[in-house]
mmCIF file of the C-alpha atoms, coordinates in Angstrom:
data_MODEL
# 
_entry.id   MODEL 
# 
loop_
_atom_site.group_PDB 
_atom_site.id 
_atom_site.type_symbol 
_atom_site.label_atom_id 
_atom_site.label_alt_id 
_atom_site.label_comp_id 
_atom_site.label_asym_id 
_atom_site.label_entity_id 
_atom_site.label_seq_id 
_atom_site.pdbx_PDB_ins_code 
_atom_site.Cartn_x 
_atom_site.Cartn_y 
_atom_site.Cartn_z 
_atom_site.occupancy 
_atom_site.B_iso_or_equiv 
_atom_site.pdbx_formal_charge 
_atom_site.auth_seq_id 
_atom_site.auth_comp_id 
_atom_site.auth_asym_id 
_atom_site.auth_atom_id 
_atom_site.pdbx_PDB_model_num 
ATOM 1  C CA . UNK A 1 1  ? 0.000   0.000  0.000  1.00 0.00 ? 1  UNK A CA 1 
ATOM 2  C CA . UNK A 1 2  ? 1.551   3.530  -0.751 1.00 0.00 ? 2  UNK A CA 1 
ATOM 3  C CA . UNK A 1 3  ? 1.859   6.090  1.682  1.00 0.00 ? 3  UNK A CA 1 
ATOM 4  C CA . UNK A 1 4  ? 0.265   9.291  1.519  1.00 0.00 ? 4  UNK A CA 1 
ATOM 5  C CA . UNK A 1 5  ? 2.694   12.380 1.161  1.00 0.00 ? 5  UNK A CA 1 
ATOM 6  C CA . UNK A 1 6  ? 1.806   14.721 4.215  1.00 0.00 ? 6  UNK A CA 1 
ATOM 7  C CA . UNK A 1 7  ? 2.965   18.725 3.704  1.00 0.00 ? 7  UNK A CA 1 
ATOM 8  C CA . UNK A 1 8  ? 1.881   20.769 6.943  1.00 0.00 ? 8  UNK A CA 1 
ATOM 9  C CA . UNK A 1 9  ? 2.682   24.179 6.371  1.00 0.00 ? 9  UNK A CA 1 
ATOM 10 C CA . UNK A 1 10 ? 2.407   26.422 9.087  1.00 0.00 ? 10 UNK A CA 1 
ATOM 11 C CA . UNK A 1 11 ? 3.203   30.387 8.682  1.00 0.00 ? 11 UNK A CA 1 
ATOM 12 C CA . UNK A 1 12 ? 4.486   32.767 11.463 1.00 0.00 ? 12 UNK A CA 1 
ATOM 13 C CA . UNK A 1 13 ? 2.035   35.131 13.318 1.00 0.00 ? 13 UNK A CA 1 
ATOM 14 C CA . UNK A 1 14 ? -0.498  34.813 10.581 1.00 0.00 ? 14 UNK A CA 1 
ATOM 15 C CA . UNK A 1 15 ? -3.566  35.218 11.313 1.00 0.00 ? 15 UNK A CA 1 
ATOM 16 C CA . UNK A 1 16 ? -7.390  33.651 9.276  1.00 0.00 ? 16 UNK A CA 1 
ATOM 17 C CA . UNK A 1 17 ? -7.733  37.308 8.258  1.00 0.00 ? 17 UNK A CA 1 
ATOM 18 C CA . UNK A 1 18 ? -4.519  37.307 6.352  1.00 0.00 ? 18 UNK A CA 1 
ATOM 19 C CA . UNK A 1 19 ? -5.793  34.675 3.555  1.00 0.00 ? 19 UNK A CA 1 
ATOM 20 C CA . UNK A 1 20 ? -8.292  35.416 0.638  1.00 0.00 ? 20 UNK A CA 1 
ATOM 21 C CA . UNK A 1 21 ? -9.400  32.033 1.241  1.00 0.00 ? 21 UNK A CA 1 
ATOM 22 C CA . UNK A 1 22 ? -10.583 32.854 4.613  1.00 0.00 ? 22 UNK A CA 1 
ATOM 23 C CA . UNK A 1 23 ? -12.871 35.513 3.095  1.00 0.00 ? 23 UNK A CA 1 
ATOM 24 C CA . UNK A 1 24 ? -10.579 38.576 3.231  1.00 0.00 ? 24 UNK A CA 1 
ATOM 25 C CA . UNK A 1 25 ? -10.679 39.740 -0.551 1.00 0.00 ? 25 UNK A CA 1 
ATOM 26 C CA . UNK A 1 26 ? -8.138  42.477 0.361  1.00 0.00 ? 26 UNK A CA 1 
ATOM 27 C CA . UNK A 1 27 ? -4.911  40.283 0.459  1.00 0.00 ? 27 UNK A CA 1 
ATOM 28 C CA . UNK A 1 28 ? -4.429  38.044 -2.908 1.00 0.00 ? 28 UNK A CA 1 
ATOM 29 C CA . UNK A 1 29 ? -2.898  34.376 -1.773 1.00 0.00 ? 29 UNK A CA 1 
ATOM 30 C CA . UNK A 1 30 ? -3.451  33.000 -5.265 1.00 0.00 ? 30 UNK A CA 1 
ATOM 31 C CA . UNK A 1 31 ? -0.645  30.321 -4.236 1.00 0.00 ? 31 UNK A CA 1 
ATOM 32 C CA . UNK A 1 32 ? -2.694  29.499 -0.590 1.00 0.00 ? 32 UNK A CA 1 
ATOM 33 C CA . UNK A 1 33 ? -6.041  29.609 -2.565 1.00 0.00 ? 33 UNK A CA 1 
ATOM 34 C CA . UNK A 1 34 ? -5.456  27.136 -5.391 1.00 0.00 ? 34 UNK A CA 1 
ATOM 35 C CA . UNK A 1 35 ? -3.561  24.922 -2.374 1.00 0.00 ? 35 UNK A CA 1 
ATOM 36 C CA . UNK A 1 36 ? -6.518  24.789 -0.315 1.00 0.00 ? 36 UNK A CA 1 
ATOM 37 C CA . UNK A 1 37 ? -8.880  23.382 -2.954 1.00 0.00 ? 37 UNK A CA 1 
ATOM 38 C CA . UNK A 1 38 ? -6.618  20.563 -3.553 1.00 0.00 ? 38 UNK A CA 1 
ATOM 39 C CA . UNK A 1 39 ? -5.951  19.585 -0.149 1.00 0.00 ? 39 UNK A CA 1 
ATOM 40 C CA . UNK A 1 40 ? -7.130  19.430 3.247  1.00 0.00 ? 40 UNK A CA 1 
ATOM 41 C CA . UNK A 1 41 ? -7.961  23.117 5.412  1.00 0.00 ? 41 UNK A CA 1 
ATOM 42 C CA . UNK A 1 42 ? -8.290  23.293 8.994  1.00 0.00 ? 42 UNK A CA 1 
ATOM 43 C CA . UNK A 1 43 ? -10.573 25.540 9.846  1.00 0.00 ? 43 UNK A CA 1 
ATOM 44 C CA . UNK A 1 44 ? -10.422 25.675 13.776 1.00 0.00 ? 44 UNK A CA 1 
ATOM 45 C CA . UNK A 1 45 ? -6.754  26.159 15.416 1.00 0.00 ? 45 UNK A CA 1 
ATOM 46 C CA . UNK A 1 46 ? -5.957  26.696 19.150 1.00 0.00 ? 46 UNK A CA 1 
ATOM 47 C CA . UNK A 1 47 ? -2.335  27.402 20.222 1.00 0.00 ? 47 UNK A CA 1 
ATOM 48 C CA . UNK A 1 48 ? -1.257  26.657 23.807 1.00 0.00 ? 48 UNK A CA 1 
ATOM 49 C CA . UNK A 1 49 ? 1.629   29.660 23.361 1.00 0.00 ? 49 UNK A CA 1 
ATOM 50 C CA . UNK A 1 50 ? 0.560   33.475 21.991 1.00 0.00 ? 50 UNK A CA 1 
ATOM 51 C CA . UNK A 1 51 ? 4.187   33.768 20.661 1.00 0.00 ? 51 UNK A CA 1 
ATOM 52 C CA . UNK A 1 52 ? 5.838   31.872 18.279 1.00 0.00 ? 52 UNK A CA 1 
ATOM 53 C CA . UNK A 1 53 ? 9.282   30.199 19.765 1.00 0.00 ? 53 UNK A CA 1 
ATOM 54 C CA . UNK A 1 54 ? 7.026   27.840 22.693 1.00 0.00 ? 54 UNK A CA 1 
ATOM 55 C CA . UNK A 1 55 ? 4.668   26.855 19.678 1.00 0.00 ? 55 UNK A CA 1 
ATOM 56 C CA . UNK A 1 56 ? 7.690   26.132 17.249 1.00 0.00 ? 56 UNK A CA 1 
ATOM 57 C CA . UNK A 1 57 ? 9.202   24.061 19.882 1.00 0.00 ? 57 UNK A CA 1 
ATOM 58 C CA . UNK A 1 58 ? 5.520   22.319 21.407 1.00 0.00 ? 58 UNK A CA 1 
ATOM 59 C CA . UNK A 1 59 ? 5.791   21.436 17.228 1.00 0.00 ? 59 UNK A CA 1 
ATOM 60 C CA . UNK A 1 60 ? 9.249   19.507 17.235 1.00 0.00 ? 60 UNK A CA 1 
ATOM 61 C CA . UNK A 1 61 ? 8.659   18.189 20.766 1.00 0.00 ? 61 UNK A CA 1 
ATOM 62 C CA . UNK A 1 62 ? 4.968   17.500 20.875 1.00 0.00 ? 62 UNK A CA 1 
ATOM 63 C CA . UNK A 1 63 ? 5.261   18.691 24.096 1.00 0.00 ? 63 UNK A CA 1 
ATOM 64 C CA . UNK A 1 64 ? 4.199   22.010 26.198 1.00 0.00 ? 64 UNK A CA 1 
ATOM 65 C CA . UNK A 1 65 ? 6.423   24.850 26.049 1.00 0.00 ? 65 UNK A CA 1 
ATOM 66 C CA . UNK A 1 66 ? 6.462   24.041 29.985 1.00 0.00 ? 66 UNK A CA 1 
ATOM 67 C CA . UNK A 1 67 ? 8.216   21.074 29.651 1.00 0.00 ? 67 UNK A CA 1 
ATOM 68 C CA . UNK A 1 68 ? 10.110  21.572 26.565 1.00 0.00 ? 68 UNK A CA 1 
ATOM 69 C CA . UNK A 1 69 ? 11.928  25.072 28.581 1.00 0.00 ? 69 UNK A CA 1 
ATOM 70 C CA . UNK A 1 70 ? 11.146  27.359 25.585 1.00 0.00 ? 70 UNK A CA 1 
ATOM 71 C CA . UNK A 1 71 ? 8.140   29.302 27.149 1.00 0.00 ? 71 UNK A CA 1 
ATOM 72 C CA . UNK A 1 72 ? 9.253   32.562 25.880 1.00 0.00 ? 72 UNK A CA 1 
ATOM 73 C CA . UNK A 1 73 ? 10.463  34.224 22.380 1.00 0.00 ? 73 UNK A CA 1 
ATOM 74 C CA . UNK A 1 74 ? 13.789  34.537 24.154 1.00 0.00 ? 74 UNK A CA 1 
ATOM 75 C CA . UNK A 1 75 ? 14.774  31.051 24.971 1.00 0.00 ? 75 UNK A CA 1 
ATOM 76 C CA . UNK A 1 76 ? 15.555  27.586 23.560 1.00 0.00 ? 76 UNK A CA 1 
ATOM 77 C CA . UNK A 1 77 ? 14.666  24.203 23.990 1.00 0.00 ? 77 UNK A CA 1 
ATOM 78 C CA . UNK A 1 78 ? 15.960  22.116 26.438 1.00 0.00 ? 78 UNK A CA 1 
ATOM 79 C CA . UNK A 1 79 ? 18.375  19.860 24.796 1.00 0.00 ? 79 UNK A CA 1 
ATOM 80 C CA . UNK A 1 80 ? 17.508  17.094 26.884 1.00 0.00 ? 80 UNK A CA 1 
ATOM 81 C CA . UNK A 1 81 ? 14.626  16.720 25.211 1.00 0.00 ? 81 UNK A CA 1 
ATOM 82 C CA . UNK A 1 82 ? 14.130  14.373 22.082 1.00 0.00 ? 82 UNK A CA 1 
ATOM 83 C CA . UNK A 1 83 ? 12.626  16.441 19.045 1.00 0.00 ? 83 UNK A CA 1 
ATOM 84 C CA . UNK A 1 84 ? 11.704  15.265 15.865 1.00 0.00 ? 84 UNK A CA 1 
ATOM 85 C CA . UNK A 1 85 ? 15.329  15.803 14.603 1.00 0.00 ? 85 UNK A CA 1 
ATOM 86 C CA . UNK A 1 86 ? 16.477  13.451 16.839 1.00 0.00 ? 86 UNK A CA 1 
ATOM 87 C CA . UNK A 1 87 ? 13.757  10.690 15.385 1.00 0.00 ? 87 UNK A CA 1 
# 
């Protein structure tokens, strides 16, 4: 049986009012638009981190930014802990 290719593309501080798929016919995405009809859109997100280094890292860990140390813009990631680059 084949595998599926998987692409998750996630942008920085972006948010649903940024795309012209979302509705907002003020910003042209022709690139995000013509991707979203030929794959899968999530419409509901929720983010455990308001800033973008403890959500990065909560991504490579699968853990909270809590226990992965990175629970501000300013820090890093415990190295202790295994990340998907280690895998």
């Amino acid at each position: 049986m084949k595998k599926p290719n998987l692409l998750f593309i996630f942008s920085d501080q972006q948010r649903v009012f940024d795309m012209n798929l979302y509705g907002n016919d003020q910003v042209i995405t022709p690139n995000f638009d013509k991707f979203s009809k030929e794959s899968v859109v999530f419409n509901n997100c929720i983010s455990n981190s308001p800033v973008c280094v403890p959500v990065r890292g909560s991504l490579l860990t699968g853990l909270y930014p809590f226990k992965h140390k990175a629970i501000a813009n300013d820090m890093s990631i415990d190295t202790n802990v295994t990340s998907v680059a280690d895998i």
